[in-house]
C-alpha positions, 0 to 999 in steps of 0.5 A: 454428468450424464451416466456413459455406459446408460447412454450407451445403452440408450442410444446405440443402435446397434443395441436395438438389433435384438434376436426378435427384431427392432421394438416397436416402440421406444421410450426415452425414459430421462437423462441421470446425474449418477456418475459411471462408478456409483452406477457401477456400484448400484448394479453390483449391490443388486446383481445378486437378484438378477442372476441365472439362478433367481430369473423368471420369465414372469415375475424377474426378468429382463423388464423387471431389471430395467425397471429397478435400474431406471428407478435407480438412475431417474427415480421412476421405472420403466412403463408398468405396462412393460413390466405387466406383459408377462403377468397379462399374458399369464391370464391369457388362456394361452398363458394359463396352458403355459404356466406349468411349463414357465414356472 
């Protein structure tokens, strides 16, 4: 059985209308065997991490979530080189000027 609200996710489009535009590339990352309740139960267990008070835009963002929940649901993150933008935009010089004003 295929998790509803992961599907959801995944395939509505109308998820993709983000405030930056469309992405630019998509990745199927798999299909999980986890029921809705014991995914609901995963996210419960690890909200605790990913809340207003813990985020940071280079080590626990959106993309580490994801990565955890993918791991999670499939048993393999999302692409590490999603997960390392904001690390290889830190050792940008951009980055580098930045960093006193993002940590």
């Amino acid at each position: 059985m295929t998790c509803p609200a992961i599907h959801l996710l995944v395939r509505d489009k109308t998820c993709i209308n983000q405030f930056l535009g469309p992405p630019t590339k998509t990745k199927e990352l798999g299909v999980t065997e986890i029921p809705e309740e014991m995914f609901m139960e995963l996210l419960r267990d690890i909200s605790d991490r990913y809340t207003e008070r813990t985020y940071n835009v280079i080590t626990n963002n959106c993309n580490n979530f994801t990565d955890e929940v993918a791991m999670l649901l499939i048993g393999e993150g999302i692409p590490r080189d999603i997960v390392d933008l904001p690390k290889m935009f830190m050792n940008t010089p951009l980055g580098q000027q930045m960093m006193p004003m993002l940590m």
